[in-house]
CHARMM internal coordinates of N, CA and C (Angstrom, degrees):
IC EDIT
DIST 1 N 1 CA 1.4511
DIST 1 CA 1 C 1.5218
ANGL 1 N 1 CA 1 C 109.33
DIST 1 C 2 N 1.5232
ANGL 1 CA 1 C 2 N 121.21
DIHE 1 N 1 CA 1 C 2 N 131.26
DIST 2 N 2 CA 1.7819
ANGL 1 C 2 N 2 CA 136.96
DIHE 1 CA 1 C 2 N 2 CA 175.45
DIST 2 CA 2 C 1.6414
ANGL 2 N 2 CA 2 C 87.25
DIHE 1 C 2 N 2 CA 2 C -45.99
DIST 2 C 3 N 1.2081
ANGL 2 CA 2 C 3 N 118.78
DIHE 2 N 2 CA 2 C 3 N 149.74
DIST 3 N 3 CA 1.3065
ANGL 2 C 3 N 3 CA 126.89
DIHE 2 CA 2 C 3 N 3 CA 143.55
DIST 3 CA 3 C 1.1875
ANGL 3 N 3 CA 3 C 122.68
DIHE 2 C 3 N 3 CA 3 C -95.41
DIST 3 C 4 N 1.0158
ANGL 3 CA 3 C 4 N 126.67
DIHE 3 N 3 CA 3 C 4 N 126.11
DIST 4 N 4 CA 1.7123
ANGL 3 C 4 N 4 CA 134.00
DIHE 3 CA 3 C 4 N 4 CA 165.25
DIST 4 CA 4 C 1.4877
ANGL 4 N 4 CA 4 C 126.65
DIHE 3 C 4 N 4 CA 4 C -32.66
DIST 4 C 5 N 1.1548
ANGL 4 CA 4 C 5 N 144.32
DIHE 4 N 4 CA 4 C 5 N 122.31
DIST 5 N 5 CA 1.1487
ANGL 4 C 5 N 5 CA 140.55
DIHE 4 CA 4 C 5 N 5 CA -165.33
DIST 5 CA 5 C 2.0498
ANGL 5 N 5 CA 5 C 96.41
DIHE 4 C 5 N 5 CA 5 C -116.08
DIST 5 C 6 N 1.2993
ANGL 5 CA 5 C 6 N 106.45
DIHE 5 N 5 CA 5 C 6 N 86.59
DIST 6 N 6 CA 1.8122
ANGL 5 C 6 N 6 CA 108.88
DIHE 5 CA 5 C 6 N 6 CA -171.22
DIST 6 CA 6 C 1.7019
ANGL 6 N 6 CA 6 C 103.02
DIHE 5 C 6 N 6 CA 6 C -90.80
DIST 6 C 7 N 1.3794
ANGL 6 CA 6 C 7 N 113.38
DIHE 6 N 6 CA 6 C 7 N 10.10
DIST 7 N 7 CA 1.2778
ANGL 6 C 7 N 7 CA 115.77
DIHE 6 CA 6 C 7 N 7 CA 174.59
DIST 7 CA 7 C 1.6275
ANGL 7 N 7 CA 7 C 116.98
DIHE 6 C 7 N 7 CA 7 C -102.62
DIST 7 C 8 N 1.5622
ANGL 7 CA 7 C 8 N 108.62
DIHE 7 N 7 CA 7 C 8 N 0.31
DIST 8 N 8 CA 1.6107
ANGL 7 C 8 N 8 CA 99.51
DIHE 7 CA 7 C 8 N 8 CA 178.27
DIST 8 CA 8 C 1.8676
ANGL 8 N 8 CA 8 C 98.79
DIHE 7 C 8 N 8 CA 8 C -158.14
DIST 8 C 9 N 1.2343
ANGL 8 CA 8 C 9 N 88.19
DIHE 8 N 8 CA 8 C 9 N 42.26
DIST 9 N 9 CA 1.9446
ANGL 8 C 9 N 9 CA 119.27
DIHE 8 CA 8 C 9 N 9 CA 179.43
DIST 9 CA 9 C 1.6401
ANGL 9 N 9 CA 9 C 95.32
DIHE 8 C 9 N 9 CA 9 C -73.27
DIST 9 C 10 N 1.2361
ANGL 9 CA 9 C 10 N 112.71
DIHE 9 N 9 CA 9 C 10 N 141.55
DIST 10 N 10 CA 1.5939
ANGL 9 C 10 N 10 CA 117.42
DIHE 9 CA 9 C 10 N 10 CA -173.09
DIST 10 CA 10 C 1.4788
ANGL 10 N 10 CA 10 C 104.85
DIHE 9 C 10 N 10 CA 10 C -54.93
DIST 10 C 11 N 1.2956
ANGL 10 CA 10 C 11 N 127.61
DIHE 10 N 10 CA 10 C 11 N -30.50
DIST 11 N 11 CA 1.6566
ANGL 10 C 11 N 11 CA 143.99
DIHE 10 CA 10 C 11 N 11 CA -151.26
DIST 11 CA 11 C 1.9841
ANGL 11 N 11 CA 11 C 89.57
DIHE 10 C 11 N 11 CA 11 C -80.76
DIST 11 C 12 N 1.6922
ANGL 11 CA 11 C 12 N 96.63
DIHE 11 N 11 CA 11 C 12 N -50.44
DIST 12 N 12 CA 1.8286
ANGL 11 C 12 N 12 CA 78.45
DIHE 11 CA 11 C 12 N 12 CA -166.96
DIST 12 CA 12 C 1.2689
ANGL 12 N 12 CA 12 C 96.83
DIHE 11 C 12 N 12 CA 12 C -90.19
DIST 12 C 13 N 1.2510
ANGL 12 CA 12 C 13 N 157.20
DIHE 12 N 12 CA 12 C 13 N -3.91
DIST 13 N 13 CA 1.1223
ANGL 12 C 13 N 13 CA 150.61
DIHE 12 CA 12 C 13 N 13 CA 148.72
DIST 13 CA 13 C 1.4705
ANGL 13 N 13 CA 13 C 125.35
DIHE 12 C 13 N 13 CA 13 C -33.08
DIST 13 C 14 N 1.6196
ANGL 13 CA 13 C 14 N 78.48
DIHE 13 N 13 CA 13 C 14 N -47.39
DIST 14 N 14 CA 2.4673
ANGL 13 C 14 N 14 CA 88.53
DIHE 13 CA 13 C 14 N 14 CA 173.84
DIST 14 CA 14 C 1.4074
ANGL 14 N 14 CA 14 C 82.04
DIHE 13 C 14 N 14 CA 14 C -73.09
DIST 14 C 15 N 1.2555
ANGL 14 CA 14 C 15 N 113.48
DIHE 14 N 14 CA 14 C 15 N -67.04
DIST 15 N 15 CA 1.4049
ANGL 14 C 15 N 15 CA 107.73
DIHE 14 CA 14 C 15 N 15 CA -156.40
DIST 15 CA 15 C 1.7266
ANGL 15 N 15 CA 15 C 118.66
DIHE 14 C 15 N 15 CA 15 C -37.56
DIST 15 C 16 N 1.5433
ANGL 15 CA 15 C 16 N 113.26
DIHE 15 N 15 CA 15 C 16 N -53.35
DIST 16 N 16 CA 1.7164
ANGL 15 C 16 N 16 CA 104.81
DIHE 15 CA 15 C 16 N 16 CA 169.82
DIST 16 CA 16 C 1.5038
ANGL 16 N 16 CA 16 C 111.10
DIHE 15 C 16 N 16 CA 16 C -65.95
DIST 16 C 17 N 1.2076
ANGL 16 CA 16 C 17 N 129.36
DIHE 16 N 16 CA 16 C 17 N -21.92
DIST 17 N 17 CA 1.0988
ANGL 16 C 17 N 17 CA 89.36
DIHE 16 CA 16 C 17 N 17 CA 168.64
DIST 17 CA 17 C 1.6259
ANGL 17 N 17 CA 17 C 146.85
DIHE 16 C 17 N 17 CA 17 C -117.97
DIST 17 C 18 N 1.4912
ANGL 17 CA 17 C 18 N 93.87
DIHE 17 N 17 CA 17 C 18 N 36.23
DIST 18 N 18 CA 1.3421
ANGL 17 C 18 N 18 CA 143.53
DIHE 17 CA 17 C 18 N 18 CA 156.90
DIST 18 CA 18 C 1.3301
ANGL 18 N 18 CA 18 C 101.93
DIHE 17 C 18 N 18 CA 18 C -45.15
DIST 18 C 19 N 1.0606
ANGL 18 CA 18 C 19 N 80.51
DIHE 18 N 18 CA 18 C 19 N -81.26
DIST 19 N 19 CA 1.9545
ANGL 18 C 19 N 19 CA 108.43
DIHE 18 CA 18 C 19 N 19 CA -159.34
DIST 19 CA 19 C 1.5216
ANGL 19 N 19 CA 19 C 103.89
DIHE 18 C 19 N 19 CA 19 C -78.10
DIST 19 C 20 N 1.4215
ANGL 19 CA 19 C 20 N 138.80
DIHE 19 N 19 CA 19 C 20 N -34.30
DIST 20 N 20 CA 1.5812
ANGL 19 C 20 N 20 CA 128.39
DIHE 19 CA 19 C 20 N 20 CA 163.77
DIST 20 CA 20 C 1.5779
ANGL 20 N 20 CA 20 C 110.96
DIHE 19 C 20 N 20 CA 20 C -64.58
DIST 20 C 21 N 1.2286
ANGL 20 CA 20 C 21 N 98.13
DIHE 20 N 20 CA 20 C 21 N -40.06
DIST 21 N 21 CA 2.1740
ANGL 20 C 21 N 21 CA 108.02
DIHE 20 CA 20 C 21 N 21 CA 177.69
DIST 21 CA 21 C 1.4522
ANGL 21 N 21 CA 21 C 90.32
DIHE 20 C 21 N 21 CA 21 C -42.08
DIST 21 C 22 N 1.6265
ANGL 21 CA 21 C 22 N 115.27
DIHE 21 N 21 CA 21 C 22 N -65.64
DIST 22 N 22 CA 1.4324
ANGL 21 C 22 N 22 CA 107.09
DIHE 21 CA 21 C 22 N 22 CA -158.20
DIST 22 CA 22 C 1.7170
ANGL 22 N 22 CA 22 C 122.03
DIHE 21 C 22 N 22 CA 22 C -81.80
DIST 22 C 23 N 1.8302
ANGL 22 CA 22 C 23 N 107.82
DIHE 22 N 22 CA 22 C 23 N 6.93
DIST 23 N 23 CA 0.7423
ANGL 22 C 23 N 23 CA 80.06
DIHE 22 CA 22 C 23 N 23 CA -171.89
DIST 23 CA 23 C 1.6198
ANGL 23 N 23 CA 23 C 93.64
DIHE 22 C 23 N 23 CA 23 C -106.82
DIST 23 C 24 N 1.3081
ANGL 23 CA 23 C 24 N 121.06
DIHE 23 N 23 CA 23 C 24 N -0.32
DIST 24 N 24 CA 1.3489
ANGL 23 C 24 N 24 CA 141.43
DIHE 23 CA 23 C 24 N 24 CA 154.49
DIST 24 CA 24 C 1.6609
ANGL 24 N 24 CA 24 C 112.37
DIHE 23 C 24 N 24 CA 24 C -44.88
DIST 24 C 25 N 0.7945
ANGL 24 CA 24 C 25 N 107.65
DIHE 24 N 24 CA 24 C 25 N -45.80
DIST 25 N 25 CA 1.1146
ANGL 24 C 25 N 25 CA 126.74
DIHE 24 CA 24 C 25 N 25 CA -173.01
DIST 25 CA 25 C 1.7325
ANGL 25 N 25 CA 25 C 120.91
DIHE 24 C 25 N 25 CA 25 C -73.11
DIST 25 C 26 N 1.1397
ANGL 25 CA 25 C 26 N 112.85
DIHE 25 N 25 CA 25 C 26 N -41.70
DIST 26 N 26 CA 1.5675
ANGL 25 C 26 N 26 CA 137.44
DIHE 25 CA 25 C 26 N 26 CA -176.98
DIST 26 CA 26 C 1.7205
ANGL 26 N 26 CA 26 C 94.61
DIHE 25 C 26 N 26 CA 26 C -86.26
DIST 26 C 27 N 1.4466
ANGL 26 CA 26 C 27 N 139.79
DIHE 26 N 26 CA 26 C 27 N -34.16
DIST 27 N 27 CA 1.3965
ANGL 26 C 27 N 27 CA 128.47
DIHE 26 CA 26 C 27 N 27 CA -163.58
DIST 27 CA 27 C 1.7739
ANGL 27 N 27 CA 27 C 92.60
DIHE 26 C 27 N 27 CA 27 C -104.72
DIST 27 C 28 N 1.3493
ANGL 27 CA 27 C 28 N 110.80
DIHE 27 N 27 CA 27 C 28 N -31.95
DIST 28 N 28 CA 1.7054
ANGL 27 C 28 N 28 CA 100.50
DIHE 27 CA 27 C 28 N 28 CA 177.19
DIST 28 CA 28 C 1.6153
ANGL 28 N 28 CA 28 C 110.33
DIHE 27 C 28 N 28 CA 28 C -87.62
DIST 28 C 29 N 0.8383
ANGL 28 CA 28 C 29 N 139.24
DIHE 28 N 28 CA 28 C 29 N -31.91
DIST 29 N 29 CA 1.3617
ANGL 28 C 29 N 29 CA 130.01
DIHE 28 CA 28 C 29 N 29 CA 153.71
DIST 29 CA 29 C 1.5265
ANGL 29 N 29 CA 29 C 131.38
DIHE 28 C 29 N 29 CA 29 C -38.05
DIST 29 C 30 N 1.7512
ANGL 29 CA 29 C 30 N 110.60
DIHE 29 N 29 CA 29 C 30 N -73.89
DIST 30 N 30 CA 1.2122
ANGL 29 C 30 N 30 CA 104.02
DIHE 29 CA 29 C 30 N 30 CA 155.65
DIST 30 CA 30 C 1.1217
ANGL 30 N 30 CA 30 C 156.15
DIHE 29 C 30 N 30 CA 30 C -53.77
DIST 30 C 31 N 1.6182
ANGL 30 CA 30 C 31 N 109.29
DIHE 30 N 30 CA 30 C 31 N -50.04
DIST 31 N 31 CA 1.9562
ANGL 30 C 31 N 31 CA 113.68
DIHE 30 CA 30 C 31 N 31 CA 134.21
DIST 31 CA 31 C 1.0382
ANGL 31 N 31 CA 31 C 109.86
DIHE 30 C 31 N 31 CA 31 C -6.31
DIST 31 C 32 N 1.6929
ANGL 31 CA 31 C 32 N 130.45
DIHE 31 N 31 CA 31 C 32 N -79.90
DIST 32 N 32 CA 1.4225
ANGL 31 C 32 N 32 CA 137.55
DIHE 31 CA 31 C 32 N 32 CA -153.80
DIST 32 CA 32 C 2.1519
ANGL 32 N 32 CA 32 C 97.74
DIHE 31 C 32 N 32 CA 32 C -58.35
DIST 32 C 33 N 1.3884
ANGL 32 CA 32 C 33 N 103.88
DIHE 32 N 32 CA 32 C 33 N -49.87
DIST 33 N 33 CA 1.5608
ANGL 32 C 33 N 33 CA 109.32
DIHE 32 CA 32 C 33 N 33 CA -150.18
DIST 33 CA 33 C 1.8894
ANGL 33 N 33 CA 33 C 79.83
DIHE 32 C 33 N 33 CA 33 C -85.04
DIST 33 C 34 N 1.0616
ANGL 33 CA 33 C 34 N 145.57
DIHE 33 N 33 CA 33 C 34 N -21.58
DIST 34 N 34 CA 1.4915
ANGL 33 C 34 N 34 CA 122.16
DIHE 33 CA 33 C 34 N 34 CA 152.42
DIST 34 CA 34 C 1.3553
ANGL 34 N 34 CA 34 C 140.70
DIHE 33 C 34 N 34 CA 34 C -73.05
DIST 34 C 35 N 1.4783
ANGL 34 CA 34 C 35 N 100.97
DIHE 34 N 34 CA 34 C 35 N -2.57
DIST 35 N 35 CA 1.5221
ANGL 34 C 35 N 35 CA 129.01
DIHE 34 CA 34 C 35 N 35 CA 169.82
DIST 35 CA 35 C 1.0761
ANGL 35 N 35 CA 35 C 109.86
DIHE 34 C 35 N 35 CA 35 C -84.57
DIST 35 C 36 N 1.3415
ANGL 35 CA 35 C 36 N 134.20
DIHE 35 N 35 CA 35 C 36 N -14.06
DIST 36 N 36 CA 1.5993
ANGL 35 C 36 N 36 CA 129.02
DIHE 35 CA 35 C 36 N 36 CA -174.13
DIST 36 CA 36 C 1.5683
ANGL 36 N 36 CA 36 C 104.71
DIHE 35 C 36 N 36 CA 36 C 99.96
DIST 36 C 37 N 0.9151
ANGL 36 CA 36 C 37 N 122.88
DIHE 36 N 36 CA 36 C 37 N 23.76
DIST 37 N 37 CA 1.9649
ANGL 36 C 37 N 37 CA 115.88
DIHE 36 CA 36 C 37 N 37 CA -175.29
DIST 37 CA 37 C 1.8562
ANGL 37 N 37 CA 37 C 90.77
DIHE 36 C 37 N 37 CA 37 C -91.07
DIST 37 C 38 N 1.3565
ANGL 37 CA 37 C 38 N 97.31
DIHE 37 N 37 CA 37 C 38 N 156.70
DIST 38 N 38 CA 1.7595
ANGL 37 C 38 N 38 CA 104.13
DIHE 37 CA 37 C 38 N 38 CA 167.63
DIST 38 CA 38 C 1.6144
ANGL 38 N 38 CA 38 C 78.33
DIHE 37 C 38 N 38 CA 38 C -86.16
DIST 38 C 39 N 1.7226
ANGL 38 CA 38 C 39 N 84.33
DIHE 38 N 38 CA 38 C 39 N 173.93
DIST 39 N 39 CA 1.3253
ANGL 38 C 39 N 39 CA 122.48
DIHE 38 CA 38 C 39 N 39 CA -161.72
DIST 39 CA 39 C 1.7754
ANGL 39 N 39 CA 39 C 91.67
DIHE 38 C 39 N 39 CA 39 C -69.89
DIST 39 C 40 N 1.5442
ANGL 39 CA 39 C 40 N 133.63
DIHE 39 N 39 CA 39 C 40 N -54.48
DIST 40 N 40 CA 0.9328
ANGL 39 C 40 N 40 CA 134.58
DIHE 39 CA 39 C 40 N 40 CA -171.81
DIST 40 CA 40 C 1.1394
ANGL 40 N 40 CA 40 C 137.45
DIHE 39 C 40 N 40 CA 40 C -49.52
DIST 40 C 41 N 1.4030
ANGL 40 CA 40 C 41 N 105.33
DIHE 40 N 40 CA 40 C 41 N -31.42
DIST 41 N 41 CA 1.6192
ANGL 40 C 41 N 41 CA 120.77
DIHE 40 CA 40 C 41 N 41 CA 163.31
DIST 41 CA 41 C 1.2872
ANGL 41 N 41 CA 41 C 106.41
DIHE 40 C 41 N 41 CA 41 C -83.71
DIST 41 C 42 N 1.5796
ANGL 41 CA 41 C 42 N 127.36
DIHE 41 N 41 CA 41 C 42 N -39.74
DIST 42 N 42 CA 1.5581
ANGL 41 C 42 N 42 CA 114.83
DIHE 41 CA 41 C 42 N 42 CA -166.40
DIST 42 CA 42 C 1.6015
ANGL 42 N 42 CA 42 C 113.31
DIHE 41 C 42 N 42 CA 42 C -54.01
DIST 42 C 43 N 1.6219
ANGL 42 CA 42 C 43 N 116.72
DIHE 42 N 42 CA 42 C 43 N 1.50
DIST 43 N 43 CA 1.7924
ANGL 42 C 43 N 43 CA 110.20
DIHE 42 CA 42 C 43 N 43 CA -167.83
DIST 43 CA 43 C 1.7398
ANGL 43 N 43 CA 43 C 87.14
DIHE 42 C 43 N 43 CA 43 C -104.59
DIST 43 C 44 N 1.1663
ANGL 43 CA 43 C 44 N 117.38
DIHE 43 N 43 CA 43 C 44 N -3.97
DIST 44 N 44 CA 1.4018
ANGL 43 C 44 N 44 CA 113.50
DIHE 43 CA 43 C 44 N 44 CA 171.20
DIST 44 CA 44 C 1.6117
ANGL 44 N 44 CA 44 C 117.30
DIHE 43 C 44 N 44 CA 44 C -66.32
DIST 44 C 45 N 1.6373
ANGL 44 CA 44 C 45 N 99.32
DIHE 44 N 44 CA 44 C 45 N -59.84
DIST 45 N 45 CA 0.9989
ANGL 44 C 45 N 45 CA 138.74
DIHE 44 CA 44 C 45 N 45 CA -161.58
DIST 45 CA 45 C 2.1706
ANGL 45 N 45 CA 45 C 95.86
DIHE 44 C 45 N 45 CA 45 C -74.08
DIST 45 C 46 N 0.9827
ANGL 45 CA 45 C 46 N 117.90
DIHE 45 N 45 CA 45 C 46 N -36.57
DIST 46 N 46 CA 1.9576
ANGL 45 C 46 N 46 CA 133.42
DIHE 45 CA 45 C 46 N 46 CA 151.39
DIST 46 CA 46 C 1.1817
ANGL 46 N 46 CA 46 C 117.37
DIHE 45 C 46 N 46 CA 46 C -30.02
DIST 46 C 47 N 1.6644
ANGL 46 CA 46 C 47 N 103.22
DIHE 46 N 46 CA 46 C 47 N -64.08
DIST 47 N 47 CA 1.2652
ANGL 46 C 47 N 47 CA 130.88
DIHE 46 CA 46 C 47 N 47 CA -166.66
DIST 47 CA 47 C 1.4303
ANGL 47 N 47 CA 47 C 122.67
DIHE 46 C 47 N 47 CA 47 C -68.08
DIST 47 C 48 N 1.3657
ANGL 47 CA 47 C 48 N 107.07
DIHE 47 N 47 CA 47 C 48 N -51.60
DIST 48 N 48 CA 1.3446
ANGL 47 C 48 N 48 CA 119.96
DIHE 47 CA 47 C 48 N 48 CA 164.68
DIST 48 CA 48 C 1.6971
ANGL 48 N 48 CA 48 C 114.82
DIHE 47 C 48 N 48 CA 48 C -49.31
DIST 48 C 49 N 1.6440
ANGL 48 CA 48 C 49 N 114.36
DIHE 48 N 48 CA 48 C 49 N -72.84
DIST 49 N 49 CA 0.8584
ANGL 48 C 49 N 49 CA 135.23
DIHE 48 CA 48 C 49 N 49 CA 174.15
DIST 49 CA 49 C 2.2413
ANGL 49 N 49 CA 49 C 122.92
DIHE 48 C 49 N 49 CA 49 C -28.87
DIST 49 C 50 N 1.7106
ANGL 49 CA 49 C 50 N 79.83
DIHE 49 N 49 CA 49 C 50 N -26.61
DIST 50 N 50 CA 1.5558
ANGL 49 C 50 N 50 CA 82.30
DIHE 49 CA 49 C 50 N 50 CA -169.45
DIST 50 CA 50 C 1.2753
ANGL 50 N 50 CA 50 C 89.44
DIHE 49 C 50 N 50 CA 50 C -100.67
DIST 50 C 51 N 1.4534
ANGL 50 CA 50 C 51 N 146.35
DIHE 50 N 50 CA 50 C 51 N -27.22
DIST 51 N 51 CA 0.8651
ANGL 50 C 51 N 51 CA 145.55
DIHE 50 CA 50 C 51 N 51 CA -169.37
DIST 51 CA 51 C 1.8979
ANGL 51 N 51 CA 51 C 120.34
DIHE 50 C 51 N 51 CA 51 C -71.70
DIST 51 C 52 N 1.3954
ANGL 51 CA 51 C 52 N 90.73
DIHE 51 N 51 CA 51 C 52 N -35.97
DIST 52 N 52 CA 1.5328
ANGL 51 C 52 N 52 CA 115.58
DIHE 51 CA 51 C 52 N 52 CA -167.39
DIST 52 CA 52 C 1.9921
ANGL 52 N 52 CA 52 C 91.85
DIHE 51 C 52 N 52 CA 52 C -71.27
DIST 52 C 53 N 1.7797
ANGL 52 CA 52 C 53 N 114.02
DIHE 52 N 52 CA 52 C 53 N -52.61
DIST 53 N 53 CA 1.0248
ANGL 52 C 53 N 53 CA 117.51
DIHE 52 CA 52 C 53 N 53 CA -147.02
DIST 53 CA 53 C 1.3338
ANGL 53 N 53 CA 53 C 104.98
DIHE 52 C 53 N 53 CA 53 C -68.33
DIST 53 C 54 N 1.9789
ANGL 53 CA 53 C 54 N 105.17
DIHE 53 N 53 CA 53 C 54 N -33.05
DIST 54 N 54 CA 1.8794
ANGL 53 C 54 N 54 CA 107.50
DIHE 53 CA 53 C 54 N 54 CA -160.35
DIST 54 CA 54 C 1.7826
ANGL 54 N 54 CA 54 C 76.55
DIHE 53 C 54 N 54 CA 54 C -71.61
DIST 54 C 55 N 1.0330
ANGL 54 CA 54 C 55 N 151.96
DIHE 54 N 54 CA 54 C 55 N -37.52
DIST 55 N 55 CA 1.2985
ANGL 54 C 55 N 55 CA 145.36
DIHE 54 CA 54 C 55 N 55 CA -148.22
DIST 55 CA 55 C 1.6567
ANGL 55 N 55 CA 55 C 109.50
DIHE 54 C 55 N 55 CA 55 C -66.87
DIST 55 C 56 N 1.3849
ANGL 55 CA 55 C 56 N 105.93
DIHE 55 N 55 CA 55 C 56 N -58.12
DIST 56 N 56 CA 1.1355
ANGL 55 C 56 N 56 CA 114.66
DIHE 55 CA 55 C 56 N 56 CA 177.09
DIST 56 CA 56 C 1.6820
ANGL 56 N 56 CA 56 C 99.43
DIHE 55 C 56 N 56 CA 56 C -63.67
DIST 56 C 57 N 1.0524
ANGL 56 CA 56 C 57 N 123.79
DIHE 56 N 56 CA 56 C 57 N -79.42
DIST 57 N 57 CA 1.7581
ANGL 56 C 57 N 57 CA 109.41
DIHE 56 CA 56 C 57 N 57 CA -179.87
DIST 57 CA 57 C 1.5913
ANGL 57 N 57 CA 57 C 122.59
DIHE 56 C 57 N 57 CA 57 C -17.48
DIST 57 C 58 N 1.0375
ANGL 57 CA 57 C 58 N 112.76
DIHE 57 N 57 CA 57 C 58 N -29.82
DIST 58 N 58 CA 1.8982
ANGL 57 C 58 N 58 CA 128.58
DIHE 57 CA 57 C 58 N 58 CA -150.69
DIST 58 CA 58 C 1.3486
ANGL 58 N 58 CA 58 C 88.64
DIHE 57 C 58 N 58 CA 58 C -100.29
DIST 58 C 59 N 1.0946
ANGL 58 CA 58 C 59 N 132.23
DIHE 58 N 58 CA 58 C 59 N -34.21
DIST 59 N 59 CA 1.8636
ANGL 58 C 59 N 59 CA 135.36
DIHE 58 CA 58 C 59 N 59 CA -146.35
DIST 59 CA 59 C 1.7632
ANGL 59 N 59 CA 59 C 93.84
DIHE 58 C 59 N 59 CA 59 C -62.52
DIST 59 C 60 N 0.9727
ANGL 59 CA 59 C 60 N 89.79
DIHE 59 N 59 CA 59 C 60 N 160.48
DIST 60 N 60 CA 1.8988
ANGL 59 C 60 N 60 CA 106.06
DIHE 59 CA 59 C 60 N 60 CA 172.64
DIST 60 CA 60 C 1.4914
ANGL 60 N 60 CA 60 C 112.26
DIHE 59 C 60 N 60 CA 60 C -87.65
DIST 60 C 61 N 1.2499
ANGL 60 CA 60 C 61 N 129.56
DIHE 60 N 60 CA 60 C 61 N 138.10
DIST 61 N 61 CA 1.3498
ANGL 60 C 61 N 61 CA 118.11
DIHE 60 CA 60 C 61 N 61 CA -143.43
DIST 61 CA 61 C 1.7009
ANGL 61 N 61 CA 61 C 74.11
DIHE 60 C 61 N 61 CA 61 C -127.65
DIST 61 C 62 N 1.7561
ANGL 61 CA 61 C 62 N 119.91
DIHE 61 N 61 CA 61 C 62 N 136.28
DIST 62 N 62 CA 1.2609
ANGL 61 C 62 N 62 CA 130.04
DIHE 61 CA 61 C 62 N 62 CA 162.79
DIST 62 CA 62 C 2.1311
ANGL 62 N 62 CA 62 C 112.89
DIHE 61 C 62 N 62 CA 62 C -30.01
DIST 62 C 63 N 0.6422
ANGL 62 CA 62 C 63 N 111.99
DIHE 62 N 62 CA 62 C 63 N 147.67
DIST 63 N 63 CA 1.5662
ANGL 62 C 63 N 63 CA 107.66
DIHE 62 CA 62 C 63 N 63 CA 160.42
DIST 63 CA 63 C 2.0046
ANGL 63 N 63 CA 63 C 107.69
DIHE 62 C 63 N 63 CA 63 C 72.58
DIST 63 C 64 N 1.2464
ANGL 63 CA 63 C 64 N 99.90
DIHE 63 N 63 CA 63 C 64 N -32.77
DIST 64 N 64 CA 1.8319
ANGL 63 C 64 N 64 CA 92.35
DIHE 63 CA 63 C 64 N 64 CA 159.10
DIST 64 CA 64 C 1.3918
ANGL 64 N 64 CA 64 C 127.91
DIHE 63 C 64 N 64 CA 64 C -65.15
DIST 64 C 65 N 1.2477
ANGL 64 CA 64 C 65 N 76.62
DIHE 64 N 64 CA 64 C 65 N 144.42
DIST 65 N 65 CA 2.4487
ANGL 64 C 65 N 65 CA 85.83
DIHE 64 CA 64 C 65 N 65 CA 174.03
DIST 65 CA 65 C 1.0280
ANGL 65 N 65 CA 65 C 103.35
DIHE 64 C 65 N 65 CA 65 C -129.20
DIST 65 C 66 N 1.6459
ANGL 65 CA 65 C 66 N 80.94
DIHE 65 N 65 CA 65 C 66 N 125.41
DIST 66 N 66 CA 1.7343
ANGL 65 C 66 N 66 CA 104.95
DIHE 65 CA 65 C 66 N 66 CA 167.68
DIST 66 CA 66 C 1.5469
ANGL 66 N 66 CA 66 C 122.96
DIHE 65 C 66 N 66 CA 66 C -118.45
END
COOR INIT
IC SEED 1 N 1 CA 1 C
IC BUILD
């Protein structure tokens, strides 16, 4: 019988990158608005940040099998 692999299941996949987006999101934003950015750019500066972080989390790591 296949064994189940419940560690890279479509569900926690949204789910991390849910939760890294936001937490990407919460350290590049504020960063920016304690740096002196107006508020308008700091959702730039969010955006990126959350984008960059779920990425790096998600990446394929040398020596894993998938």
């Amino acid at each position: 019988m296949k064994q189940r692999d419940l560690k890279n299941c479509g569900f926690c996949r949204f789910m991390r990158g849910v939760a890294f987006g936001g937490l990407g999101a919460m350290i590049g934003g504020y960063s920016a608005l304690l740096l002196g950015s107006p508020r308008n750019e700091a959702i730039y500066y969010a955006t990126f940040c959350a984008i960059a972080l779920t990425a790096f989390i998600n990446r394929k790591r040398k020596g894993r099998e998938d």
